[in-house]
PAKE-502045 format. One record per atom (N, C-alpha, C): residue number from 1; residue in three letters; atom name; z, x, y. Coordinates in steps of 0.001 Angstrom, whole numbers. Example, Ala and Ser with C-alpha at 12.3 -4.5 7.8 and 13.67 -1.06 7.14 Angstrom:
<keros>
<kero 1, Ala, N, <7800, 13190, -5690>>
<kero 1, Ala, CA, <7800, 12300, -4500>>
<kero 1, Ala, C, <7800, 13200, -3300>>
<kero 2, Ser, N, <7080, 12850, -2250>>
<kero 2, Ser, CA, <7140, 13670, -1060>>
<kero 2, Ser, C, <7870, 12900, 30>>
</keros>
This chain:
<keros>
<kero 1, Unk, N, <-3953, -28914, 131183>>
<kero 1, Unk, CA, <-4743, -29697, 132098>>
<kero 1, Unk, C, <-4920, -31087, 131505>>
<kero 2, Unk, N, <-4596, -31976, 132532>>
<kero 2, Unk, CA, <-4497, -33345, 131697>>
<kero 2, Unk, C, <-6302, -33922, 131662>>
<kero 3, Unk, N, <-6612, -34670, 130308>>
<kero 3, Unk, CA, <-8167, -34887, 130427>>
<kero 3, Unk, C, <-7900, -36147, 130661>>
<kero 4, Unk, N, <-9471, -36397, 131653>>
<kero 4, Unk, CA, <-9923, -37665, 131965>>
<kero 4, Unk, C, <-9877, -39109, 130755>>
<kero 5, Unk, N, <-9268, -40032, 131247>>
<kero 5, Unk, CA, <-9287, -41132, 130508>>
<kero 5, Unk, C, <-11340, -41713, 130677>>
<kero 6, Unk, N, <-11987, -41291, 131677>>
<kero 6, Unk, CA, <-13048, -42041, 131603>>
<kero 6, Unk, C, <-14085, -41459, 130898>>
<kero 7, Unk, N, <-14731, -41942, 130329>>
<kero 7, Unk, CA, <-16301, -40953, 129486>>
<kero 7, Unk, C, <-16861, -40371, 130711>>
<kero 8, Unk, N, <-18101, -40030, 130179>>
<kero 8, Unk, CA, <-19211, -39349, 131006>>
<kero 8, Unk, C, <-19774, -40543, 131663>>
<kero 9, Unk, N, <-20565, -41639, 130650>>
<kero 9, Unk, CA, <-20887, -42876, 130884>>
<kero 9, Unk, C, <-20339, -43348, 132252>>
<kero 10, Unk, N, <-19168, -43417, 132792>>
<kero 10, Unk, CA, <-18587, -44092, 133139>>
<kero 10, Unk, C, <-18053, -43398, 134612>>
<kero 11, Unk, N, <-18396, -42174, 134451>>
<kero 11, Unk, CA, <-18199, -41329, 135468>>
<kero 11, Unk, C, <-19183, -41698, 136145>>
<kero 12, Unk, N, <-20265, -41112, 135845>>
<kero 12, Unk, CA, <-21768, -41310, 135985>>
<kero 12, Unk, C, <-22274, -43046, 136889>>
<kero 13, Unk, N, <-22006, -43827, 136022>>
<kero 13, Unk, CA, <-22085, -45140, 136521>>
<kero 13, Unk, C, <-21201, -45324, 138035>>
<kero 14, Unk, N, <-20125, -44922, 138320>>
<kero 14, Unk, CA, <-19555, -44844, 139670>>
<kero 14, Unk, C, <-19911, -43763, 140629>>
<kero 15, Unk, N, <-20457, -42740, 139869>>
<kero 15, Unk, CA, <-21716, -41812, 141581>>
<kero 15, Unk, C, <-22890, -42653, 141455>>
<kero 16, Unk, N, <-23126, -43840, 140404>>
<kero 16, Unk, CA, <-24368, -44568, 140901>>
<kero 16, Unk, C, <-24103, -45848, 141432>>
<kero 17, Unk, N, <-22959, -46130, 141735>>
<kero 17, Unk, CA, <-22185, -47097, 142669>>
<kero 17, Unk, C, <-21934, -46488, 144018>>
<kero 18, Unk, N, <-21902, -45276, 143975>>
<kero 18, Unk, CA, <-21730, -44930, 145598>>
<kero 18, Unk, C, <-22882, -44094, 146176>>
<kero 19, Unk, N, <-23941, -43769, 145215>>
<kero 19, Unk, CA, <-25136, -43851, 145597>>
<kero 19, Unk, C, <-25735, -44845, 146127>>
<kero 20, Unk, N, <-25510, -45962, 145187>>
<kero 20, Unk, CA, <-25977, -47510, 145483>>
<kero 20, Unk, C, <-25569, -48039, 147206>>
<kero 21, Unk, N, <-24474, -47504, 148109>>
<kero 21, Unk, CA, <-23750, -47778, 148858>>
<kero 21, Unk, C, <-22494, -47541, 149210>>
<kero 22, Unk, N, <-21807, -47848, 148121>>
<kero 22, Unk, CA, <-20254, -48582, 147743>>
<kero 22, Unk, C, <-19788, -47318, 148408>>
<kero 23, Unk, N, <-18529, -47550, 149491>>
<kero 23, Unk, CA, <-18058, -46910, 150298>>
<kero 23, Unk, C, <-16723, -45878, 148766>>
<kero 24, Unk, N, <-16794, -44479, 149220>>
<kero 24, Unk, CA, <-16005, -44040, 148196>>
<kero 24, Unk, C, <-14293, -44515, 148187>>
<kero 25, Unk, N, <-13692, -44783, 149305>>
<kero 25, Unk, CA, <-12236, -45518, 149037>>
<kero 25, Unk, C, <-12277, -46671, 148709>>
<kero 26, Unk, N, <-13485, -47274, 148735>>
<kero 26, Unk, CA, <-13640, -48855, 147961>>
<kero 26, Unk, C, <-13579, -48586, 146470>>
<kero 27, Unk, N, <-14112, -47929, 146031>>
<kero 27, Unk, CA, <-14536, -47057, 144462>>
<kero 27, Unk, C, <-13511, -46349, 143959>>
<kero 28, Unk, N, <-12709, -45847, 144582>>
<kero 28, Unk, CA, <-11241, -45176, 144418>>
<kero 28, Unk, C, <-10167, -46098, 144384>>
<kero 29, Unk, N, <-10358, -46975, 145020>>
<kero 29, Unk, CA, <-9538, -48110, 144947>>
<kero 29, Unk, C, <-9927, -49210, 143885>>
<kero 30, Unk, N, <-10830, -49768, 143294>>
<kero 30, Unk, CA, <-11860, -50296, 142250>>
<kero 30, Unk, C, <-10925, -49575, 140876>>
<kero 31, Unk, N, <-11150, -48373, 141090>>
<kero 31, Unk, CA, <-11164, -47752, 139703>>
<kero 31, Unk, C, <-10002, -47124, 139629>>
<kero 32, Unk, N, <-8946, -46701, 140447>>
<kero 32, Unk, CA, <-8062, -46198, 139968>>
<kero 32, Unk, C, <-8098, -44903, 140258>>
<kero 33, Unk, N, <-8071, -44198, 141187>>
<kero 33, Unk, CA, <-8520, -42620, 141110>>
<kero 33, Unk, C, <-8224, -42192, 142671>>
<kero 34, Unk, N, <-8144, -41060, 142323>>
<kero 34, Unk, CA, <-8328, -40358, 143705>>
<kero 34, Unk, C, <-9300, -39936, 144515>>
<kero 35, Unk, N, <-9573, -40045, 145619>>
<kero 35, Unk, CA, <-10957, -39430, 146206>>
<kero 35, Unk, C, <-11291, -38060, 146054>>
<kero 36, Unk, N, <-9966, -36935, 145711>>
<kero 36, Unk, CA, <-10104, -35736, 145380>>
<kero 36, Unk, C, <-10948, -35442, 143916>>
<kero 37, Unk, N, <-10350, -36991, 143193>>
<kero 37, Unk, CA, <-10895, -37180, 141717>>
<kero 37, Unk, C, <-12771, -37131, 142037>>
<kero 38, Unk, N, <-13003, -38184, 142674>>
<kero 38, Unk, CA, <-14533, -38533, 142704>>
<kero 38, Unk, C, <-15141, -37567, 143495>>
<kero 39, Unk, N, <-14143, -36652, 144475>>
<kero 39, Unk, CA, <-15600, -35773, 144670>>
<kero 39, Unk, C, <-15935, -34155, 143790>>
<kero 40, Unk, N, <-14801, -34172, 143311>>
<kero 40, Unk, CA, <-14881, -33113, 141542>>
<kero 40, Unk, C, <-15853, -33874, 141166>>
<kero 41, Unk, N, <-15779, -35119, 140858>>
<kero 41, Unk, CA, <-17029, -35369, 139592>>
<kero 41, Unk, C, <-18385, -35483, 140611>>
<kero 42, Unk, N, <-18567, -35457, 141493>>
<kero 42, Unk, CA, <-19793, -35720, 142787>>
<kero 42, Unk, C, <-20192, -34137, 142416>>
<kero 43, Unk, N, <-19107, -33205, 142640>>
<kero 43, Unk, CA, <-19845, -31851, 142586>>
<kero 43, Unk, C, <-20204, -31449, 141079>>
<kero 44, Unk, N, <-19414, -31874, 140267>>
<kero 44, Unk, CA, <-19956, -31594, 138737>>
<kero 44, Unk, C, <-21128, -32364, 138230>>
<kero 45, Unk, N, <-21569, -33973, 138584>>
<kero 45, Unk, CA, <-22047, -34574, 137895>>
<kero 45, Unk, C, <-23001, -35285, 138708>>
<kero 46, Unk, N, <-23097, -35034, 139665>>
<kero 46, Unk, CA, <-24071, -35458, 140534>>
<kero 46, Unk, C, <-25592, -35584, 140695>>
<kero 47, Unk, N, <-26317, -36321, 140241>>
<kero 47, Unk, CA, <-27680, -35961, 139888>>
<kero 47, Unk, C, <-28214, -36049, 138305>>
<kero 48, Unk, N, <-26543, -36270, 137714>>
<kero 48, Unk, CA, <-27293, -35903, 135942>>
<kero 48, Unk, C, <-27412, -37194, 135607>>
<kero 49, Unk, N, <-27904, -37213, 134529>>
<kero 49, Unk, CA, <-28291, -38584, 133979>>
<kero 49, Unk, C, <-27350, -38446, 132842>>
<kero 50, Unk, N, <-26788, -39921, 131657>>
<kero 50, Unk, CA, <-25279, -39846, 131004>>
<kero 50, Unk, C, <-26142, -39133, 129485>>
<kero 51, Unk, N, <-27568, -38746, 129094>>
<kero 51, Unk, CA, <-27508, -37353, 128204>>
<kero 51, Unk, C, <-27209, -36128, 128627>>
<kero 52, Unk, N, <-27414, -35669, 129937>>
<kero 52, Unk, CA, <-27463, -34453, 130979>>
<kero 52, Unk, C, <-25812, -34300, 130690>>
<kero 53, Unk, N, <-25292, -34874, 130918>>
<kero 53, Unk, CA, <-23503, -35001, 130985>>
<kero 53, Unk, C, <-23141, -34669, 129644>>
<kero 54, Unk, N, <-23840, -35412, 128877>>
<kero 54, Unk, CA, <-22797, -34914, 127152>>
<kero 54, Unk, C, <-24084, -33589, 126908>>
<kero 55, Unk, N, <-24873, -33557, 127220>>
<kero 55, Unk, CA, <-25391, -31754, 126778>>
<kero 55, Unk, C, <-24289, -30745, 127172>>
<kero 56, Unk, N, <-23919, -31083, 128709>>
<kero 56, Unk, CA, <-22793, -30395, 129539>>
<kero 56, Unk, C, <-21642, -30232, 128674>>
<kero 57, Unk, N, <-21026, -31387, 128233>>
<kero 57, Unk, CA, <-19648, -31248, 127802>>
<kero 57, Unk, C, <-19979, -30456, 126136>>
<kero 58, Unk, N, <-21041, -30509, 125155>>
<kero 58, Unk, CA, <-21404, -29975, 124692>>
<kero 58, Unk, C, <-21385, -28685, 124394>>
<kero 59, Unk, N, <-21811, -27597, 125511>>
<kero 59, Unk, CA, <-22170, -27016, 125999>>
<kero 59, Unk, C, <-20894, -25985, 126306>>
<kero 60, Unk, N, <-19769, -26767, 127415>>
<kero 60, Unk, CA, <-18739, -26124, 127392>>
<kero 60, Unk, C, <-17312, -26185, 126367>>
<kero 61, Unk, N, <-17840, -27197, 125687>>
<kero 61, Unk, CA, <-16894, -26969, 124134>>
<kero 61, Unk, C, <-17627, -25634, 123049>>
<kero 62, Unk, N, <-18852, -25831, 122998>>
<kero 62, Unk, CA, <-19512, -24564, 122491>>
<kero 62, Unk, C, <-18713, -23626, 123054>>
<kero 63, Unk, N, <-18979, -23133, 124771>>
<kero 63, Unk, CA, <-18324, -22321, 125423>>
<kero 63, Unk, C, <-16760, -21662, 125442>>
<kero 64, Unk, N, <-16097, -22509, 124774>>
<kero 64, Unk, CA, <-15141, -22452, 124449>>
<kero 64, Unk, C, <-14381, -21814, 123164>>
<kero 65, Unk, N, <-15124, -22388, 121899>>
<kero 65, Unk, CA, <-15374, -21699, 121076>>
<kero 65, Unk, C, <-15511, -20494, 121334>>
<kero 66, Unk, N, <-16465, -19910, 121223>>
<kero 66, Unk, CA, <-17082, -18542, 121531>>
<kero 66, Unk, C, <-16161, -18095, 122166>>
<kero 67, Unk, N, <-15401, -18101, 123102>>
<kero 67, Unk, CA, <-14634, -17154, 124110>>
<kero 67, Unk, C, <-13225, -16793, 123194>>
<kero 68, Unk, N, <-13214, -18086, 122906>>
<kero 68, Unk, CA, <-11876, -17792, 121585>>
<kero 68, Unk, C, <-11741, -17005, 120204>>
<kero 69, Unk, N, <-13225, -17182, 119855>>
<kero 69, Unk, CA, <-13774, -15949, 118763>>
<kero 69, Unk, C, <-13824, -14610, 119206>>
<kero 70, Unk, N, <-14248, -14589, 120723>>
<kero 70, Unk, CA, <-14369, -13044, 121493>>
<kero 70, Unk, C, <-12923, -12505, 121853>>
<kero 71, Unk, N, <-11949, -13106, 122246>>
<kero 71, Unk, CA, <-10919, -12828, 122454>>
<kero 71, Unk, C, <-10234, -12647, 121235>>
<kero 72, Unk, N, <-10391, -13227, 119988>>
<kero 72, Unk, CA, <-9570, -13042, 118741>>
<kero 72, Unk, C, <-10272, -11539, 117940>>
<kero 73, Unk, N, <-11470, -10926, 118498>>
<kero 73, Unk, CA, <-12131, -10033, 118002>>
<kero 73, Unk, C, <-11649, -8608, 118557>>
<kero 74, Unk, N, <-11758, -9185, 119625>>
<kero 74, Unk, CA, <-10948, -8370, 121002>>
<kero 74, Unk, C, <-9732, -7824, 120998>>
<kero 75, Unk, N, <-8913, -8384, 120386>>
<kero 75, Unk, CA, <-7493, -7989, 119965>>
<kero 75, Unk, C, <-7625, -7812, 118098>>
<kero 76, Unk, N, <-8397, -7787, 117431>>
<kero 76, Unk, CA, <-8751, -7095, 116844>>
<kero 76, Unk, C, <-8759, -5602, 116069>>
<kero 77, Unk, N, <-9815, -5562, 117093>>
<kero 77, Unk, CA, <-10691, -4448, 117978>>
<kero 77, Unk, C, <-9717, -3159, 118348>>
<kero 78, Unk, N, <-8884, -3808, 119558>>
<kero 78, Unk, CA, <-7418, -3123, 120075>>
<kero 78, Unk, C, <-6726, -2416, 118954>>
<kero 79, Unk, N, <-6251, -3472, 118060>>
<kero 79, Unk, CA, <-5250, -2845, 116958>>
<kero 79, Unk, C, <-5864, -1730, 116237>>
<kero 80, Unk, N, <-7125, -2040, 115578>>
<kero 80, Unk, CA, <-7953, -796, 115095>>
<kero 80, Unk, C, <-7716, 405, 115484>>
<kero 81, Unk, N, <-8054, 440, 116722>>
<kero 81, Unk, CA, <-7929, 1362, 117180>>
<kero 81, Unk, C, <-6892, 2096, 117669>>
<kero 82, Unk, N, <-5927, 1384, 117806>>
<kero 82, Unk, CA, <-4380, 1897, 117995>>
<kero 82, Unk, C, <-4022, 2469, 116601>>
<kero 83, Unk, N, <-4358, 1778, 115563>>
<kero 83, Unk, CA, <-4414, 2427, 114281>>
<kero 83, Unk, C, <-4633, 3862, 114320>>
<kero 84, Unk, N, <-6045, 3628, 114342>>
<kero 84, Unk, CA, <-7192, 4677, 114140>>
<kero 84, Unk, C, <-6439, 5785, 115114>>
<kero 85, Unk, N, <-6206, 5656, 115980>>
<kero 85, Unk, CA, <-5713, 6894, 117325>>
<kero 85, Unk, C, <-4241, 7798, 116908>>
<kero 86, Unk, N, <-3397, 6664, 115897>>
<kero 86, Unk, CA, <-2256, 7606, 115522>>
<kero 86, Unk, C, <-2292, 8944, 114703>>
<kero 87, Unk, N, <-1449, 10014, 114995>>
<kero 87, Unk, CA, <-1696, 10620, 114343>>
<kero 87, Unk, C, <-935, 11047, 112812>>
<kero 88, Unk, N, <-1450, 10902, 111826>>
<kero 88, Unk, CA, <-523, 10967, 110548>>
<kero 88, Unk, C, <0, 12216, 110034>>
</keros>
């Protein structure tokens, strides 16, 4: 998945440009993006303020972690027991 060239900052600052008014293909056109782009970040980021946003991204890098520790435990886990189940 390719990542965003823009910060949070910066995300943030353009739903408060089209809060402000600013028509969204004016803002898509401004910045470079797709309207499919700005309304992903409208439904993700809408309402937060730019600490609210890096707790978020925070948050799902934590999330990330963890799932990768659970899955590496997980297969683990598996082998053990494929071990454990043979009979010698």
């Amino acid at each position: 998945m390719k990542r965003t060239i823009r910060t949070e900052e910066q995300i943030i600052g353009i739903l408060h440009e089209h809060e402000a008014g600013a028509k969204c293909a004016d803002l898509c056109r401004k910045h470079g993006m797709s309207e499919g782009t700005f309304y992903a970040w409208k439904a993700k980021y809408s309402g937060m303020t730019v600490s609210e946003a890096k707790r978020l991204k925070a948050l799902e890098d934590e999330n990330l972690k963890l799932k990768k520790l659970l899955a590496e435990q997980m297969l683990e886990l598996a082998a053990m027991r494929e071990l454990v189940s043979k009979k010698w």
